[in-house]
C-alpha positions in Angstrom: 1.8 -2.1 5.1 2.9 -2.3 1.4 6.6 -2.6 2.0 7.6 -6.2 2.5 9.4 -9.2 2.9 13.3 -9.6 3.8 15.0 -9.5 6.6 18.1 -11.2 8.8 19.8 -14.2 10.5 19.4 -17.2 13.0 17.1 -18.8 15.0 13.7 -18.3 16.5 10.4 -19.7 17.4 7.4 -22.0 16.8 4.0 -22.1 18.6 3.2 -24.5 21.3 0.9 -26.5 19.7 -1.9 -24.8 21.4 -4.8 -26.9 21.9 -7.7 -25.4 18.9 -9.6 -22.2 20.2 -12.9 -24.2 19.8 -12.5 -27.8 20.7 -16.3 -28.1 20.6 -19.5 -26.0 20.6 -20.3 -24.2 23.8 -23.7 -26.0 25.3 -26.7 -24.0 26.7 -26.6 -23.2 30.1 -30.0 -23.7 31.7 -31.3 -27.2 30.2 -33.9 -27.7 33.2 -37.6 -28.8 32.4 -40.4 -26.3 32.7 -42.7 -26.3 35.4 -46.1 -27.1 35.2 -49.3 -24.1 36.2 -52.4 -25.6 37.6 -54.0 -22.9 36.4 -52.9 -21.9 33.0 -51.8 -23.6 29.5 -48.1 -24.2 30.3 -45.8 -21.9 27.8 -44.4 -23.7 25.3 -41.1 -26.0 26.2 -37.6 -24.4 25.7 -35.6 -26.2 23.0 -33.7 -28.9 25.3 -30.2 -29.0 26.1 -29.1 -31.1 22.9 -31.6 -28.9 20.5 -29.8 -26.3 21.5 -26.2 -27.8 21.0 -27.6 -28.8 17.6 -28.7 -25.0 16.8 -25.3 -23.8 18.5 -23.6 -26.7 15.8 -25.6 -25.4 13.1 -24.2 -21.6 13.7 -20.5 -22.8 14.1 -20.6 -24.4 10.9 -22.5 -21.7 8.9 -19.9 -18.9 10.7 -17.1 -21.6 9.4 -18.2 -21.2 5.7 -18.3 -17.6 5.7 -14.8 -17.3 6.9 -13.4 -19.4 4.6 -15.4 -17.4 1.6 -14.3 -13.8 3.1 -11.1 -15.0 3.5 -10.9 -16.1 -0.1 -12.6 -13.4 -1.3 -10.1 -10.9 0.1 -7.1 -12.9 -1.2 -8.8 -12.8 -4.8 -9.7 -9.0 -4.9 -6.1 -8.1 -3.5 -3.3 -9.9 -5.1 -0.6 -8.0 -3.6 -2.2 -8.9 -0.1 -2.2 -12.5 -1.1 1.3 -12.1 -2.4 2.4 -10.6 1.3 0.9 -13.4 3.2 2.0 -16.3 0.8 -0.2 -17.2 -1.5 0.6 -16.9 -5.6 -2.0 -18.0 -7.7 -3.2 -14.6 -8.4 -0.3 -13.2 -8.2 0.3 -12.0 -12.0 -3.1 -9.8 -12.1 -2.6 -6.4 -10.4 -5.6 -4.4 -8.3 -6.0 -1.4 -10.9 -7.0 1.6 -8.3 -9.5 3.0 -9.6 -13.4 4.0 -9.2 -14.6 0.5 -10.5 -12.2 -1.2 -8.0 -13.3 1.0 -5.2 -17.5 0.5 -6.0 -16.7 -3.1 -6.1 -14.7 -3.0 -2.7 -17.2 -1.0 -1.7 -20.1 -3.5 -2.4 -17.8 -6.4 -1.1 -17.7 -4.7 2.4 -21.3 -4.3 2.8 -22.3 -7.3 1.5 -20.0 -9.1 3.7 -20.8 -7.1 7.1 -24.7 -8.0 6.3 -23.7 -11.5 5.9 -21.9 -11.8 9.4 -25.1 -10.1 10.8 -26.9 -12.7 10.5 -24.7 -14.6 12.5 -25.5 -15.0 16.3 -22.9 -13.6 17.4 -23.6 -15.1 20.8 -24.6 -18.9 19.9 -20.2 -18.8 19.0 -18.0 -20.3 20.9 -15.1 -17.6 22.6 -12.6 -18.4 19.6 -14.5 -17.9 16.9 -17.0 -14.7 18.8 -13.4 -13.1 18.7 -12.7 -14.1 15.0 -16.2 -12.5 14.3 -15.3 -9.4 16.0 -12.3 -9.3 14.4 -13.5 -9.8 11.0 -16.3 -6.9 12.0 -13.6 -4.7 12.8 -11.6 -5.6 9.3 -14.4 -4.7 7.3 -15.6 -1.6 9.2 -11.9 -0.1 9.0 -11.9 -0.9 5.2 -15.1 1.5 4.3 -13.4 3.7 6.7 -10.3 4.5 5.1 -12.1 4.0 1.6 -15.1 6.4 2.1 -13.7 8.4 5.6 -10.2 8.7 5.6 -9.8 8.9 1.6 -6.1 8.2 1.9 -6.1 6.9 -1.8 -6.3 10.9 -2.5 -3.7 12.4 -0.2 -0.9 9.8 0.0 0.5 9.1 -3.1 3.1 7.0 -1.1 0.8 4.5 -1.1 0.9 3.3 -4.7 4.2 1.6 -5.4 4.9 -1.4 -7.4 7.8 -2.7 -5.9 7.2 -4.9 -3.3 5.3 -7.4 -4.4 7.9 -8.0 -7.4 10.2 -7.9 -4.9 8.3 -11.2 -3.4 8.2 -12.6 -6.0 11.6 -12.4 -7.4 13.4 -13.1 -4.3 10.6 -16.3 -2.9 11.7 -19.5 -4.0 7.9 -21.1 -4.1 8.4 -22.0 -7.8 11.4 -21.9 -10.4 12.8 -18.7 -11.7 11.1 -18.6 -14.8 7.1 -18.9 -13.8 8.1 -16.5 -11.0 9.5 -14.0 -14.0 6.2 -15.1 -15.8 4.2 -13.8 -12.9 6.5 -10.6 -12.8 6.0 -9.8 -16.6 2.5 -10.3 -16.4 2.5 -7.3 -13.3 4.9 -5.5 -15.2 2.7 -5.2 -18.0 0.4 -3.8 -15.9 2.2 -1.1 -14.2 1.2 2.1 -16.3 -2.3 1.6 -16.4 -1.8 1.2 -12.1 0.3 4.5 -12.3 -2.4 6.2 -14.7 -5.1 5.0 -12.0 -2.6 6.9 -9.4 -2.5 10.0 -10.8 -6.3 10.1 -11.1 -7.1 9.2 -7.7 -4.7 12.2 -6.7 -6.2 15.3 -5.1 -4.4 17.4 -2.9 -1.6 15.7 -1.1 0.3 16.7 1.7 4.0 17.8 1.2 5.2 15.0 3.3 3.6 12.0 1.6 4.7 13.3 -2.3 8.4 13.6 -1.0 7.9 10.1 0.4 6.3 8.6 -3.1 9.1 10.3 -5.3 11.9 9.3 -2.9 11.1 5.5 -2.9 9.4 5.1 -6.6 12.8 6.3 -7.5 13.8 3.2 -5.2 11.9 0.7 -7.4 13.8 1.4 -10.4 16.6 -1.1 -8.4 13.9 -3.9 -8.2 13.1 -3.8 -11.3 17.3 -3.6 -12.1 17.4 -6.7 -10.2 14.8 -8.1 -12.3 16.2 -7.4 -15.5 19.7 -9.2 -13.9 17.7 -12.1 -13.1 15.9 -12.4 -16.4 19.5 -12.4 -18.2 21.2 -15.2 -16.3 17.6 -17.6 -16.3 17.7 -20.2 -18.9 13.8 -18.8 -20.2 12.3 -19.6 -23.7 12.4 -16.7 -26.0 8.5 -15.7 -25.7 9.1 -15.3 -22.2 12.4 -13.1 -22.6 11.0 -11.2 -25.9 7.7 -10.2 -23.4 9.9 -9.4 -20.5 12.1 -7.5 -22.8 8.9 -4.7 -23.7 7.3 -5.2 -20.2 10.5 -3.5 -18.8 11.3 -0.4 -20.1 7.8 0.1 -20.3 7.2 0.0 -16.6 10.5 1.9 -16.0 9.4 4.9 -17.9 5.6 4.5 -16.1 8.0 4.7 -12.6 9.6 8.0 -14.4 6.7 9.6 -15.3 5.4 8.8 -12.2 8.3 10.5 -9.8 8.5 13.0 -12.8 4.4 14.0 -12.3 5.2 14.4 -8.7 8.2 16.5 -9.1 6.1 18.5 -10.6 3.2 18.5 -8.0 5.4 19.2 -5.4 6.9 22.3 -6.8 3.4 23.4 -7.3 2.3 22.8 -3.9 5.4 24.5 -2.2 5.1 27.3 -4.3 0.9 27.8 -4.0 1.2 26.6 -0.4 -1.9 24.9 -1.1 -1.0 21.2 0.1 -3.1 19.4 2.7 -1.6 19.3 6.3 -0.3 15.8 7.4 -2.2 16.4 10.7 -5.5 14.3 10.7 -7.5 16.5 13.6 -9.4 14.9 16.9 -12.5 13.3 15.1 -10.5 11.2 12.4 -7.5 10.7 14.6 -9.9 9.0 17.1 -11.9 7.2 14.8 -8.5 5.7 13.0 -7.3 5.0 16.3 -10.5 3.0 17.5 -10.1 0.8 13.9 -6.2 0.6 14.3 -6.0 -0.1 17.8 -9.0 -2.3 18.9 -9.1 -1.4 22.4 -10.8 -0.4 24.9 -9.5 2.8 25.8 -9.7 6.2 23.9 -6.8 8.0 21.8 -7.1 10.6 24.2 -6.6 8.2 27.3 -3.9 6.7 26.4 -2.5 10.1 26.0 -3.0 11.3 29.8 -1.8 7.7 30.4 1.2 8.2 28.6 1.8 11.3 30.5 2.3 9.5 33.9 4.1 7.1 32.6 6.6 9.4 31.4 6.9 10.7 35.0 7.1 7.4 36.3 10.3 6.5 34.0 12.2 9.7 34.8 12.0 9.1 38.5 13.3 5.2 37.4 16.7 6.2 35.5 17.3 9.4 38.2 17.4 6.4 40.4 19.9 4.4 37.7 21.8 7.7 37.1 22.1 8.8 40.9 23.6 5.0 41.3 26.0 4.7 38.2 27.2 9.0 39.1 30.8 8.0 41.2 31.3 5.5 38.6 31.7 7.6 35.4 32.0 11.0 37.1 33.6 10.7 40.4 35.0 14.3 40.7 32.2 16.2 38.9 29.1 17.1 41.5 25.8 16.1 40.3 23.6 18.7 38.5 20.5 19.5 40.6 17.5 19.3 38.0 17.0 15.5 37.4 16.8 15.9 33.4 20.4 17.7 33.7 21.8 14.7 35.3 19.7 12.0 33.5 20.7 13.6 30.1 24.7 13.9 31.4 24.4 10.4 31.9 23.0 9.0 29.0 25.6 11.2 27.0 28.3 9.9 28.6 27.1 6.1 27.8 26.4 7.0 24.3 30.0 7.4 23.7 30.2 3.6 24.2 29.4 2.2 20.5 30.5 0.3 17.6 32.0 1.4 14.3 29.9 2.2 11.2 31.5 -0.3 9.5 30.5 -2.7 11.9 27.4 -2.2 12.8 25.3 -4.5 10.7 27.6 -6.8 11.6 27.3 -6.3 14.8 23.8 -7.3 14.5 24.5 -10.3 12.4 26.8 -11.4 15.3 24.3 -10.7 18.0 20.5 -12.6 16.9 22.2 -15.9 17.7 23.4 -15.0 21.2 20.0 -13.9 21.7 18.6 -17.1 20.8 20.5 -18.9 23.4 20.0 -16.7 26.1 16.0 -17.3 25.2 16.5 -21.2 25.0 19.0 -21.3 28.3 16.1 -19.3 29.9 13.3 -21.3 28.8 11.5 -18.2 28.0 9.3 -19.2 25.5 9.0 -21.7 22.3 11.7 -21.6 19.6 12.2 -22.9 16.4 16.2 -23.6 15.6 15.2 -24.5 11.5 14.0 -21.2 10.8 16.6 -18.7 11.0 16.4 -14.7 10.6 18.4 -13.3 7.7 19.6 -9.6 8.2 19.9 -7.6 5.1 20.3 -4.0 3.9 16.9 -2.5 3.6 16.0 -2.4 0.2 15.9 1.0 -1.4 12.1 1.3 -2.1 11.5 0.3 1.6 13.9 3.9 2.6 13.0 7.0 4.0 10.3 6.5 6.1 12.1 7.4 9.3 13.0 4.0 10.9 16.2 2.2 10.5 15.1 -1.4 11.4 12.4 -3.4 10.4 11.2 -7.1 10.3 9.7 -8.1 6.6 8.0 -11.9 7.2 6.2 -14.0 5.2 2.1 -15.0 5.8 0.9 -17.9 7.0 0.4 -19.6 3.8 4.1 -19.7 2.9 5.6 -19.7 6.5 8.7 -21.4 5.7 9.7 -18.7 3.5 12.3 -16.1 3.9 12.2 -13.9 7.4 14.2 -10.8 6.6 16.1 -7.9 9.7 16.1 -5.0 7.4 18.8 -2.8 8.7 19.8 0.4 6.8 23.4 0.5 6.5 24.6 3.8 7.9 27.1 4.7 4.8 24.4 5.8 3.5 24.1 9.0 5.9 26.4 11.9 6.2 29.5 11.2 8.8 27.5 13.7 11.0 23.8 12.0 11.3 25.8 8.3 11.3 27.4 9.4 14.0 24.2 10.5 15.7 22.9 7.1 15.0 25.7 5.3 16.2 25.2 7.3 20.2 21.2 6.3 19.4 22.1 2.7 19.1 24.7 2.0 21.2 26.5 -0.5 22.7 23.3 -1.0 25.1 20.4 0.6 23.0 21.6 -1.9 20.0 21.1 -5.3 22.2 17.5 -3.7 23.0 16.9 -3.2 19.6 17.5 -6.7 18.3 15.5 -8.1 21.0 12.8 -5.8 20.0 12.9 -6.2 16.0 14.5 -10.0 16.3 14.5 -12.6 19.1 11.9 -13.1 21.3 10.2 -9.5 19.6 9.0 -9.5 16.1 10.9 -12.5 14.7 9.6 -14.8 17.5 6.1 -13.0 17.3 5.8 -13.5 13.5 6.8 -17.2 13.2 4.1 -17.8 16.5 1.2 -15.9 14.7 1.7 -18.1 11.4 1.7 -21.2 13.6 -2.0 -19.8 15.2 -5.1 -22.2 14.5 -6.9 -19.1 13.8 -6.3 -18.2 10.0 -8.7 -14.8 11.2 -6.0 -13.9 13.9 -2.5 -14.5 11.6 -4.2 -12.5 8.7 -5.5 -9.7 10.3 -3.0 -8.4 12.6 -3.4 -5.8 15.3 -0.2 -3.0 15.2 -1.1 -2.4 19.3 -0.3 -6.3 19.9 2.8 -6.6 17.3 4.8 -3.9 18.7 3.4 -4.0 22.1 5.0 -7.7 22.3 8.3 -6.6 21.0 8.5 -3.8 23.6 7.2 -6.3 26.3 9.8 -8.5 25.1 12.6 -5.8 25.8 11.9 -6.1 29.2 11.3 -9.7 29.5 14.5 -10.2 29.1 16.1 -8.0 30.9 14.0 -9.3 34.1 15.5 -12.7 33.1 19.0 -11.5 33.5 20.2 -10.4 30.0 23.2 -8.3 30.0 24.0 -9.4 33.4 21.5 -7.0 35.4 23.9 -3.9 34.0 22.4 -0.7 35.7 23.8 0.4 32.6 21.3 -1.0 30.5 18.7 -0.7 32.5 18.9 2.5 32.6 19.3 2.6 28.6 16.1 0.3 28.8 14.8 2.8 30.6 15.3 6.0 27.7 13.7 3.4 25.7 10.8 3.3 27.4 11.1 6.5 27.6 10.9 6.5 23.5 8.0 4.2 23.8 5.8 6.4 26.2 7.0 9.7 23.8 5.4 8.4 20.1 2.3 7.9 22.1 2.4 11.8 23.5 4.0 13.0 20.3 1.2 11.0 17.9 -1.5 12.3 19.6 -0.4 15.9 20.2 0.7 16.7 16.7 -2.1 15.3 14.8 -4.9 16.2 17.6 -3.2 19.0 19.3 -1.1 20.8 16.7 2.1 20.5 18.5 4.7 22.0 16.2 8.1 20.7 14.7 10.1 22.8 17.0 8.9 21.8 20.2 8.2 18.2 19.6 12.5 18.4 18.5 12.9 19.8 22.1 10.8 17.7 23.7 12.5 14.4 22.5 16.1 15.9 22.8 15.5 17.5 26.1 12.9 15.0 27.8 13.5 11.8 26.1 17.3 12.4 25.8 17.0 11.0 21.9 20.0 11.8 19.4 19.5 14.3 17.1 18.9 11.5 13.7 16.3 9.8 16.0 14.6 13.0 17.0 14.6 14.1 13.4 13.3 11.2 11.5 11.1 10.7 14.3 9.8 13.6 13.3 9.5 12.6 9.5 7.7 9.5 11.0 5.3 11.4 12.7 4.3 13.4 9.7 4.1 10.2 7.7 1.9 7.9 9.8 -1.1 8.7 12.1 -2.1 6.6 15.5 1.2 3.8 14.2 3.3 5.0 17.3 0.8 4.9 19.3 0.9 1.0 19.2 4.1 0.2 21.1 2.8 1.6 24.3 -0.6 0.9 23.7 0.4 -2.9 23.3 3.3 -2.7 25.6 1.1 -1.4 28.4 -2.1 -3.6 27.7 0.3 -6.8 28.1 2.0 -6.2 31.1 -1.5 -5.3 32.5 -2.6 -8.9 31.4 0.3 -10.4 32.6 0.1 -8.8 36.1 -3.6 -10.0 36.5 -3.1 -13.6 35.4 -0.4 -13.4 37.9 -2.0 -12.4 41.0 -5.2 -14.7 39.9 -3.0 -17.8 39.6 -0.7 -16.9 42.4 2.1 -20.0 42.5 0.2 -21.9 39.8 1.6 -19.0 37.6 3.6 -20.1 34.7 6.0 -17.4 32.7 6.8 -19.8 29.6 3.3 -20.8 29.3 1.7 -17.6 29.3 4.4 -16.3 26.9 3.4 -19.5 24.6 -0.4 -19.6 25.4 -0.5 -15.4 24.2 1.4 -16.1 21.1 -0.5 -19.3 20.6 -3.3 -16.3 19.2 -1.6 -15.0 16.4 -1.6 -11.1 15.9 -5.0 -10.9 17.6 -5.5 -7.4 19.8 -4.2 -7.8 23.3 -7.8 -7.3 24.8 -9.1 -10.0 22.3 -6.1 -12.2 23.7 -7.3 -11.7 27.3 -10.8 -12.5 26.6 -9.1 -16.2 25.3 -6.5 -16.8 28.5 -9.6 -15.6 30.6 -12.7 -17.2 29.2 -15.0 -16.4 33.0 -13.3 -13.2 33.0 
């Protein structure tokens, strides 16, 4: 995603020290001598045992190469990728999107899926056959959203300049002034990017203009914060006399950018001639087969979903018939199971924190989580590194979520891991309010172990540790979020929060959350499901606050096949956890197969598997 970095406070965790995916090639299996015919020329010998090995050697080593090239290559054509996983010598040239950067992307693609065709695939040892597929994948999903998809034309939230100056003003990998060097030379760049923008433009959707206007508008503070820095650096008068034009320059590209789009959008509204946010079955699935990497269909995980849902409700009645003489002991129970669920839940929700407090609140909480994790002996931590919470910046607003992890790559992993939290002053009383009964006193603890300690945090500073450069690059959505809902309920089952039924039953509407963006995802952009009854359904079915319901809604307009990753993941690991379980029996380990997955980066869970079940 091209939002970034920052995010909050302490303590978290480092990888096991895995042993390398590929200690050594694999040999051939069948290294018998051929027997002899009495009555014909014997066949020719197969290569022996060690030939093979040598051939086997020979493929490793090629496939090696061409990792390290692709790899490089990729950093080179995208700066602003490099910039996001840490590396800066690029980092003052700027990808211009336009036609020639597109045929050339274009050309890269091919040329690079030819070249890992002529790879034997099967001569690889398990590691690096997954870090093959995965690099297949990677290239197959770029020509499919350059040449399929076309996003570049219909989501004009996509171009936005901010976060990578944001990177680079706020990363301490080199003093102030070559980093405001590197920022002057982007800067200088920014309205031939913008000009590029408005060409690529065709007909965008509604949703995806209001997005790009709200948070260019947002940039104008990074480049604000830029002009605040510049003034109190000690920098030599070329460099402040070139940052001094580069500024207003790129402010006034920014404005006539937002201003262009102001424009479009009245146009669209008024013509009613704006493309629907909805992809439709064939690119839904497609995107989802790309995004996803499993080994299930879109449309699976959908009916999936659906019994899950079931399976939760009849969960928290259970939670709710138990906790009933404790909050309502004169009031008889309603009769349909949603009524009481939903009475519940409300009733709960009351239980929250101040406005005022709540990012404080968070602050307070990461470090208790931290303990409870190393008390536990969960998993591998890492007490240097600790997780800064911040307000989400302003260009990183309005996208629907009010939490978010922004971490550095693996080439700069001691850098800055930022808890983006959007403060709630910045709603009406009314939708804080609503936000504050979403995130309650229960809700919030799941949240911070879902977006901090042992979810994304933990997850993050594992997958930069990986030996596999392929599987910390290239991360897989489905595994990310699927491990910070997994870890949700890791904890819980290790005794967090003291086995309330309370929370479980608040763990439980999460789920419930979970199991809904999968259902909603799908039946919006495949099904059509409208506004309205999507509203209901998480109000009514999923017992979600009316700010949730409603920005999940913006969400859902905004992304395609995302929200289908947190159940996707969430259910592919526990799957994978059961099995290992009942195959090892005693010999099971919890803190080793939490270590052992992480050990594999941000790799798909069914990629994982393969790994931490090499004979199946």
């Amino acid at each position: 995603m091209k939002q970034i970095i920052a995010l909050l406070l302490l303590l978290a965790l480092t990888a096991c020290n895995p042993p390398a995916e590929d200690s050594a090639p694999e040999t051939a299996d069948d290294t018998r001598e051929p027997t002899e015919s009495a009555s014909s020329t014997p066949p020719p010998a197969e290569p022996a045992g060690e030939a093979k090995e040598a051939e086997h050697a020979e493929t490793v080593a090629k496939f090696d190469v061409l990792v390290d090239e692709l790899i490089e290559t990729l950093l080179d054509q995208s700066p602003e990728w490099a910039i996001y996983e840490g590396r800066y010598e690029n980092a003052g040239q700027v990808t211009i999107p336009n036609v020639v950067t597109r045929a050339q992307r274009l050309a890269f693609i091919e040329d690079s899926l030819e070249q890992l065709g002529s790879i034997e695939r099967e001569a690889l040892p398990v590691g690096r056959r997954t870090d093959y597929d995965l690099l297949v994948n990677r290239f197959d999903s770029m020509r499919f959203y350059q040449e399929t998809l076309r996003d570049w034309t219909w989501q004009p939230s996509s171009y936005n300049v901010a976060g990578p100056l944001s990177i680079l003003l706020n990363t301490d990998f080199a003093p102030l002034p070559e980093r405001l060097a590197l920022i002057r030379d982007r800067l200088e760049k920014v309205p031939e990017y913008y000009a590029a923008a408005r060409n690529n433009l065709g007909t965008p959707t509604l949703e995806h203009t209001e997005l790009a206007i709200s948070q260019n508008r947002g940039s104008l503070s990074v480049l604000a914060d830029i002009r605040e820095a510049a003034a109190e650096a000690d920098l030599d008068a070329a460099l402040t006399a070139s940052l001094s034009e580069a500024l207003p320059r790129a402010e006034s590209a920014i404005e006539d950018w937002v201003g262009w789009l102001e424009q479009r959008l009245a146009e669209l509204e008024a013509s009613g001639d704006a493309r629907s946010f909805r992809l439709g079955r064939d690119l839904y699935e497609q995107k989802f087969a790309y995004d996803i990497q499993a080994d299930f269909t879109a449309e699976e995980l959908y009916e999936r979903a659906l019994e899950e849902k079931e399976r939760l409700l009849g969960e928290m009645d259970e939670y709710t018939t138990d906790l009933w003489p404790k909050y309502f002991p004169a009031t008889a129970m309603p009769e349909d199971r949603l009524a009481r669920i939903g009475r519940m839940i409300d009733r709960l929700s009351e239980e929250h924190v101040a406005v005022e407090d709540f990012v404080e609140t968070i602050r307070r909480q990461v470090p208790e989580l931290a303990d409870f994790v190393r008390e536990k002996d969960l998993l591998d931590q890492d007490p240097g590194k600790p997780l800064v919470v911040r307000e989400t910046p302003e260009y990183m607003r309005g996208s629907g979520a009010i939490a978010s992890v922004s971490a550095p790559g693996p080439f700069n992993p001691d850098a800055e891991t930022y808890y983006n939290v959007t403060p709630l002053e910045t709603y009406g009383e009314e939708q804080a309010a609503s936000y504050l009964r979403e995130y309650n006193d229960w809700m919030l603890q799941i949240l911070n172990i879902h977006e901090a300690i042992p979810g994304h945090y933990t997850q993050l500073l594992h997958a930069n540790r990986s030996p596999s450069l392929v599987k910390s690059l290239f991360g897989n959505g489905a595994m990310v979020e699927g491990w910070a809902v997994y870890a949700e309920r890791m904890m819980l089952e290790a005794g967090w929060g003291d086995r309330e039924p309370e929370l479980w039953l608040m763990h439980g509407k999460w789920l419930l959350r979970v199991t809904h963006n999968a259902i909603l995802d799908y039946a919006v952009h495949v099904r059509g499901l409208e506004r309205e009854e999507a509203i209901r359904m998480m109000r009514e079915e999923a017992f979600q606050e009316s700010s949730e319901a409603t920005q999940k809604w913006r969400r859902l307009t905004l992304s395609q096949v995302q929200l289908t990753s947190y159940y996707a993941g969430y259910a592919a690991i526990m799957d994978l956890r059961e099995q290992l379980k009942a195959e090892r029996g005693e010999n099971f380990d919890l803190k080793a197969f939490h270590n052992e997955f992480l050990s594999y980066g941000s790799a798909p869970v069914d990629t994982i598997a393969e790994l931490m079940r090499p004979d199946g």
